[in-house]
C-alpha positions as CSV (number, residue, x, y, z in Angstrom):
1,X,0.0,0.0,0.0
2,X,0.9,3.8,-0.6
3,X,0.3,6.3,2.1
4,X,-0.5,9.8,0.7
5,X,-0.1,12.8,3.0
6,X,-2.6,15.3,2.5
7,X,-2.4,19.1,3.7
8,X,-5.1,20.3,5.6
9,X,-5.9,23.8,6.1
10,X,-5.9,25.9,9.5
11,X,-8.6,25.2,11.9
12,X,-10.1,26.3,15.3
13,X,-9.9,29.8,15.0
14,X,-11.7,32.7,14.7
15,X,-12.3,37.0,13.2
16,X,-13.4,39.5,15.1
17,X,-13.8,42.7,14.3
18,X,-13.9,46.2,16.2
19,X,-16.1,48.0,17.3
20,X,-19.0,46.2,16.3
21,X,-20.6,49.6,14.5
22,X,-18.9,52.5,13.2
23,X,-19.4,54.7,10.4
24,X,-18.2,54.7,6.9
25,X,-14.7,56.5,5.9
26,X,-14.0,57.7,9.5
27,X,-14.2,55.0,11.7
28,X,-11.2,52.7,12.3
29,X,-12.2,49.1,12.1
30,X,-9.5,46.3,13.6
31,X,-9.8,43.2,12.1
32,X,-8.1,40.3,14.4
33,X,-7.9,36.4,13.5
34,X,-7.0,33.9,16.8
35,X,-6.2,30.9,17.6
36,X,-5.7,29.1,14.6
37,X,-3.8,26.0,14.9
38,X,-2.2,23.8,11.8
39,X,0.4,20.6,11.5
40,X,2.2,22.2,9.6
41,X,4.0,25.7,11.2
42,X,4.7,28.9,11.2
43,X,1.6,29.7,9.4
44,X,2.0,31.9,5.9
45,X,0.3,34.6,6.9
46,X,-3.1,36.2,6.8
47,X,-5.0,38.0,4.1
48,X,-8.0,40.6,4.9
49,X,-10.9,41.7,3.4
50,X,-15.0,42.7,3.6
51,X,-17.8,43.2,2.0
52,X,-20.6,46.1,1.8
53,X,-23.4,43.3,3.1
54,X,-24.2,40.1,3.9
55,X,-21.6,37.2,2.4
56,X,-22.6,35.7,-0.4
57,X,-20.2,32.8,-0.2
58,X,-21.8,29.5,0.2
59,X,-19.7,28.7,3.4
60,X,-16.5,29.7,5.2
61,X,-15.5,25.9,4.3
62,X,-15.7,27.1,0.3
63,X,-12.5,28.4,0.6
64,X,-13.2,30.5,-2.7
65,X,-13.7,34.5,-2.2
66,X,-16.6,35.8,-2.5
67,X,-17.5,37.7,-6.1
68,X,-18.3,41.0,-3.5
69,X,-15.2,41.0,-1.0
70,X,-13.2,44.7,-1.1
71,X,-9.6,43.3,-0.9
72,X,-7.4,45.6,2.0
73,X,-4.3,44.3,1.7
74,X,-2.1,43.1,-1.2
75,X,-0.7,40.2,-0.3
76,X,-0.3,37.8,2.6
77,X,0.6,39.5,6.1
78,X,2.6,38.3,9.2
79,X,0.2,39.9,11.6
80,X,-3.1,38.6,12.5
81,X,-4.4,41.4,13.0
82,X,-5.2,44.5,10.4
83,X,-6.3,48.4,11.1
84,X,-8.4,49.9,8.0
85,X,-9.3,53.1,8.4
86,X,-11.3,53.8,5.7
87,X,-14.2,51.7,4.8
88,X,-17.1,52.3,2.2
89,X,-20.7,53.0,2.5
90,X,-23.0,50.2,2.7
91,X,-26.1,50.7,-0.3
92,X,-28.8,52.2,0.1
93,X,-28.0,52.7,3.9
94,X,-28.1,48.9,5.2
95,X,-25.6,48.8,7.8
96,X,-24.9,45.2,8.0
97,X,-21.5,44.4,6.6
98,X,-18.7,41.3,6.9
99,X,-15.3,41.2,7.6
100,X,-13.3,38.2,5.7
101,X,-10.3,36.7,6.6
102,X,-8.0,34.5,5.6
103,X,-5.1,32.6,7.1
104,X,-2.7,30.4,5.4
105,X,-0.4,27.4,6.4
106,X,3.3,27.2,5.4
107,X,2.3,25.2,1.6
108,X,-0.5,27.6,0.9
109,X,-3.8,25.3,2.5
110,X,-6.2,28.4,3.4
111,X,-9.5,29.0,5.9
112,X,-11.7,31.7,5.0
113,X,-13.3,33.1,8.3
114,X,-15.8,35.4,8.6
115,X,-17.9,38.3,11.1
116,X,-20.4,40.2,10.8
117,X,-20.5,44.0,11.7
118,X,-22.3,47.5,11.1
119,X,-20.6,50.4,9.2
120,X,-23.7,53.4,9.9
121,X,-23.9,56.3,6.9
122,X,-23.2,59.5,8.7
123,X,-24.5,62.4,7.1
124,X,-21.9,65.5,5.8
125,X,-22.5,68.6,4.1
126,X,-21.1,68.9,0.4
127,X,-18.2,70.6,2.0
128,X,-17.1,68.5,4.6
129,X,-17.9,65.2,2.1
130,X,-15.1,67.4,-0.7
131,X,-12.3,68.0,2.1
132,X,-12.7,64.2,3.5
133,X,-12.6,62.7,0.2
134,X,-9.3,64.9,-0.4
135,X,-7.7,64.0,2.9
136,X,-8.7,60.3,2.9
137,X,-7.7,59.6,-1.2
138,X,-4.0,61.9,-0.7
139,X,-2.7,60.7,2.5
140,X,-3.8,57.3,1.5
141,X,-1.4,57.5,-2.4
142,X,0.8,59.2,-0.7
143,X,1.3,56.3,1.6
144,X,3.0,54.4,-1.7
145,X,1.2,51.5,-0.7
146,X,-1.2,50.0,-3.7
147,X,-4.0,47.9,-1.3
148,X,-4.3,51.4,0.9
149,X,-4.1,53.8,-2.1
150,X,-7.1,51.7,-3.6
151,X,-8.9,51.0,-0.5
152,X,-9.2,54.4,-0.1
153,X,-10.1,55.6,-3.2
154,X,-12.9,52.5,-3.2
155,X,-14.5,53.3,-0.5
156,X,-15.0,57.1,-0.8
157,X,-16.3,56.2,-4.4
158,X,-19.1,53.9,-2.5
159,X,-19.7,57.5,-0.7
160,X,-19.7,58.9,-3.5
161,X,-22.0,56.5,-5.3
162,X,-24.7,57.2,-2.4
163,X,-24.1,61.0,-1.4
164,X,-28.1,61.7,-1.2
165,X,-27.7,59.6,2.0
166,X,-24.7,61.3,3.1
167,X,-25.5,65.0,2.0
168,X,-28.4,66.7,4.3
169,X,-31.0,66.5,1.5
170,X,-31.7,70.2,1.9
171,X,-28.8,70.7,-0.6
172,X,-29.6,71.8,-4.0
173,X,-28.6,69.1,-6.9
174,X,-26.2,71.2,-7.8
175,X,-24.5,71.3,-4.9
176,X,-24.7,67.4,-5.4
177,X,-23.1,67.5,-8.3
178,X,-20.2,69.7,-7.0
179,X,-19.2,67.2,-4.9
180,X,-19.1,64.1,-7.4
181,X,-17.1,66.6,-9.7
182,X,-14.7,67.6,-6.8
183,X,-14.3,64.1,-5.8
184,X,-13.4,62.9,-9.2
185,X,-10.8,65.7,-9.7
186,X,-9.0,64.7,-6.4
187,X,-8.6,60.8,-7.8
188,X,-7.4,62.4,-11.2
189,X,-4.8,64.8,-9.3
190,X,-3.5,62.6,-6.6
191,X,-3.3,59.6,-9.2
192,X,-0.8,61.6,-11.6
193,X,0.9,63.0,-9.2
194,X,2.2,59.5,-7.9
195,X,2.5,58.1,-11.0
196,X,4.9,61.6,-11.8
197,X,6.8,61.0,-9.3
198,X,7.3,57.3,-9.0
């Protein structure tokens, strides 16, 4: 007889995620993945990302990603545990939103984790919305760091995308439309700008 060894993936662990609700682009979520054992150590690292709603993988055991997961970071991290400070607005003002993480084993075997959170729609002025969008997409490029640059520039276009639930609706349309135009300009500036001086 032939004995095959087969790798298994990571098990017994868990994500979290916190605080529990915060709001979109100026909260600071943590994302933390524990106690995962595997036979085969030091793990690879862990990979982190969420979606704008519920997941609409068929399990955390389909290790696949889910066609609706906003990637974070790049590639594979040695910490398990991962800061974004900028996340998107949820449509149409649902709150409910997932956190995804994944951890790997030394040869690549993968679990896909997952928790449930809230990210609230706050509600700026056309103004505030402009000089957030600016601070949040530029300190974000200027960070030379892809996953952040595109995070950022992600999620404030999900902001964007619903800015009648953002902007007091006492604003005039045209005001509205000031703000996509502004918004737009910014990721156009701050995008040749890096790409000038890399």
């Amino acid at each position: 007889t032939i004995d095959v060894v087969i790798n298994a993936p990571p098990t017994g662990g868990t994500l979290a995620v916190s605080p529990a609700t915060g709001e979109a682009l100026t909260t600071a979520f943590t994302l933390s993945m524990s106690n995962w054992v595997d036979d085969d150590l030091p793990l690879q690292g862990y990979l982190f990302a969420y979606i704008l709603g519920v997941d609409d993988a068929a399990s955390d055991a389909q290790q696949s990603a889910s066609a609706s997961e906003l990637s974070l970071v790049a590639s594979a991290q040695a910490s398990p545990s991962f800061v974004a400070g900028t996340l998107g607005a949820p449509p149409s003002g649902r709150p409910a939103a997932t956190a995804v993480g994944y951890v790997l084993d030394r040869y690549a075997a993968r679990t896909r984790a997952t928790a449930r959170f809230n990210i609230t729609t706050p509600v700026f002025t056309a103004a505030e919305l402009s000089s957030l969008s600016d601070s949040l997409v530029g300190d974000a490029i200027a960070t030379g760091d892809a996953a952040t640059a595109c995070n950022a520039i992600t999620a404030v276009a999900t902001a964007v995308h619903t800015v009648p639930l953002l902007v007091a609706p006492v604003l005039p349309q045209q005001e509205l439309d000031e703000v996509r135009h502004i918004t737009v300009s910014v990721f156009n500036h701050e995008l040749k700008q890096q790409v000038t001086e890399g």
